[in-house]
DRENFI-186913 format. One record per residue (C-alpha): x, y, z; residue in three letters. Coordinates in steps of 0.1 Angstrom, whole numbers, plus 5000, padded with zeros to 4 digits. Example, Ala and Ser with C-alpha at 12.3 -4.5 7.8 and 13.67 -1.06 7.14 Angstrom:
REM DRENFI-186913
X,Y,Z,aa
5123,4955,5078,ALA
5137,4989,5071,SER
END
This chain:
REM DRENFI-186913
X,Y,Z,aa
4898,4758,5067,UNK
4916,4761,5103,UNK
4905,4777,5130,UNK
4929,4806,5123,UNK
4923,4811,5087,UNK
4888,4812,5094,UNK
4895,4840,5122,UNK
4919,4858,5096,UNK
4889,4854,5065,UNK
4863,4868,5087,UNK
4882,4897,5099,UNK
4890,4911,5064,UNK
4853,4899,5056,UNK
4848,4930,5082,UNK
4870,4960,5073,UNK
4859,4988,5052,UNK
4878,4994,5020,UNK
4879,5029,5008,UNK
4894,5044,4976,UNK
4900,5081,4972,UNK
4911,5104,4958,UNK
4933,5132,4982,UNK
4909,5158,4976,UNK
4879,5135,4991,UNK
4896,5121,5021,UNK
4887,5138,5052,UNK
4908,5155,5078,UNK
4907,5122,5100,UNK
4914,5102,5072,UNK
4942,5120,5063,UNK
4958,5124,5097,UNK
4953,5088,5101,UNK
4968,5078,5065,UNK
5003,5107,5081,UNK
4998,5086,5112,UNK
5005,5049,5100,UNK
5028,5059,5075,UNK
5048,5072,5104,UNK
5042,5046,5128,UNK
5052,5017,5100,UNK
5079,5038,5083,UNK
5097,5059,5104,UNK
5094,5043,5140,UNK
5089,5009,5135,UNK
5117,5005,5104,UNK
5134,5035,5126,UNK
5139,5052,5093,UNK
5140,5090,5091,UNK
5128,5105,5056,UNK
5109,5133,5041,UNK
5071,5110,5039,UNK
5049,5143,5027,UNK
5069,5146,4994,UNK
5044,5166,4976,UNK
5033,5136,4955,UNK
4999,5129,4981,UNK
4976,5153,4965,UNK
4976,5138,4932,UNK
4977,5102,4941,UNK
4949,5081,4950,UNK
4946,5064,4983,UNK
4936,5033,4992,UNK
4925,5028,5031,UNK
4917,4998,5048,UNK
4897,5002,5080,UNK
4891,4979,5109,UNK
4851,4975,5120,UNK
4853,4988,5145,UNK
4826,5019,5143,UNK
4832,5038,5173,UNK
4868,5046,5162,UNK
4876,5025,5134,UNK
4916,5021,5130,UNK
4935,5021,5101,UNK
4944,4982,5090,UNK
4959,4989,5056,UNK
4969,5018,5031,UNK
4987,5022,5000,UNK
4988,5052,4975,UNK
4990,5051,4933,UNK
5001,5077,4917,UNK
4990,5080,4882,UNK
5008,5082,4847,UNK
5020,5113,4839,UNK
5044,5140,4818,UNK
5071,5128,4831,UNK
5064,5089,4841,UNK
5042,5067,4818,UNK
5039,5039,4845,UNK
5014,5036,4873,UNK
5034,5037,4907,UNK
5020,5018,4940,UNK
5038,5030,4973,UNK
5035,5034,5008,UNK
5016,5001,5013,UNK
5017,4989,5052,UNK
4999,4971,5073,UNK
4995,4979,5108,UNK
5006,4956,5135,UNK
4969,4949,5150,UNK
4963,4937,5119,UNK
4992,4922,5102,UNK
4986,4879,5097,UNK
4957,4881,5081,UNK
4963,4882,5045,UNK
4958,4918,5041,UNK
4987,4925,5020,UNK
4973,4902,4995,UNK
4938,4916,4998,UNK
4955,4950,4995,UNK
4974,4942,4966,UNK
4949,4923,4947,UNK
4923,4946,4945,UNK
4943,4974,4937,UNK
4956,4955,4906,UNK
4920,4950,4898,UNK
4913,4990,4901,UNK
4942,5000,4883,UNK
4940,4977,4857,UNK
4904,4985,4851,UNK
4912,5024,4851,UNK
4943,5024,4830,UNK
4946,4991,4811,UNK
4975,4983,4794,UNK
4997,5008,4818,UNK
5026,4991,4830,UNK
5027,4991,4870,UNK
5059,4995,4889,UNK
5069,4997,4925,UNK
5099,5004,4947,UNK
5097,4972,4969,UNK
5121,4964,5003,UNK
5144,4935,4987,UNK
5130,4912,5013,UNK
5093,4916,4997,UNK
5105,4906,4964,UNK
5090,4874,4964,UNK
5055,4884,4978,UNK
5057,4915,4951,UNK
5067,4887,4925,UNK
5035,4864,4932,UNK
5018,4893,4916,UNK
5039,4895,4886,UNK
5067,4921,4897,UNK
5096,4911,4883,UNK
5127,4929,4894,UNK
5138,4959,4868,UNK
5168,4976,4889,UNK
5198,4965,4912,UNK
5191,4962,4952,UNK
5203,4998,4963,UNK
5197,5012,4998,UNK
5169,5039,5003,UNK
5170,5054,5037,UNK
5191,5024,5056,UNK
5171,4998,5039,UNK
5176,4978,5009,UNK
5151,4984,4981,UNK
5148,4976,4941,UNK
5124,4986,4915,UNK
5100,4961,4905,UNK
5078,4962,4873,UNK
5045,4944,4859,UNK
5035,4950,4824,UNK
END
């Protein structure tokens, strides 16, 4: 292993991974999850949309923290929203990195063990997500295969992408 991959194993050897549900995450973890979200969505991809859609509180959250204790910062989130009346599938969204910790294989880490909760808490649900075009491949090393046309969402190209 090379000097950086060891660097980039023993930092997410370090973070704290947390799944929640919204009614357990605290008010910092909340305003932290808002924060990102904002930071990686709308500034960063300078894209202006309605983020708290109503669909927070019955979703459940995965956050990735750094180690650092004093004020640990927020590496990693991504929400799933759960089968329901009116859609069977399991839906991941809002999955970022943020930029102090992007280059470490924290998407993949992210990814992963979500797969490995949700497949353990609903198995046999099909899994679908609404991925920017450009991710299709690293969505498709998971098994996401592409179930819609590219459209644009908010400036940006995007297509639906399903895993059985």
């Amino acid at each position: 292993m090379t000097e950086p991959q060891q660097t980039a194993a023993m930092r997410l050897a370090q973070l704290d991974w947390r799944w929640k549900s919204f009614h357990d995450l605290t008010g910092v973890e909340v305003y932290t999850m808002l924060g990102a979200r904002a930071a990686v969505f709308v500034v960063e991809q300078n894209c202006l949309y309605g983020d708290i859609d109503g669909l927070d509180m019955d979703a459940w959250h995965l956050l990735v923290y750094g180690a650092d204790e004093r004020r640990p910062a927020l590496a990693g989130y991504l929400r799933v929203l759960v089968p329901d009346a009116d859609d069977t599938d399991i839906r991941i969204g809002r999955v970022l990195t943020t930029a102090d910790f992007r280059g470490i294989g924290l998407g993949n880490a992210m990814l992963e063990r979500s797969l490995t909760h949700i497949r353990a808490q609903w198995p046999g649900t099909p899994i679908r997500l609404h991925a920017q075009a450009h991710l299709q491949g690293f969505y498709g090393a998971f098994g996401f295969t592409p179930v819609s046309e590219i459209h644009e969402e908010d400036g940006i190209p995007h297509v639906w992408m399903r895993s059985a």
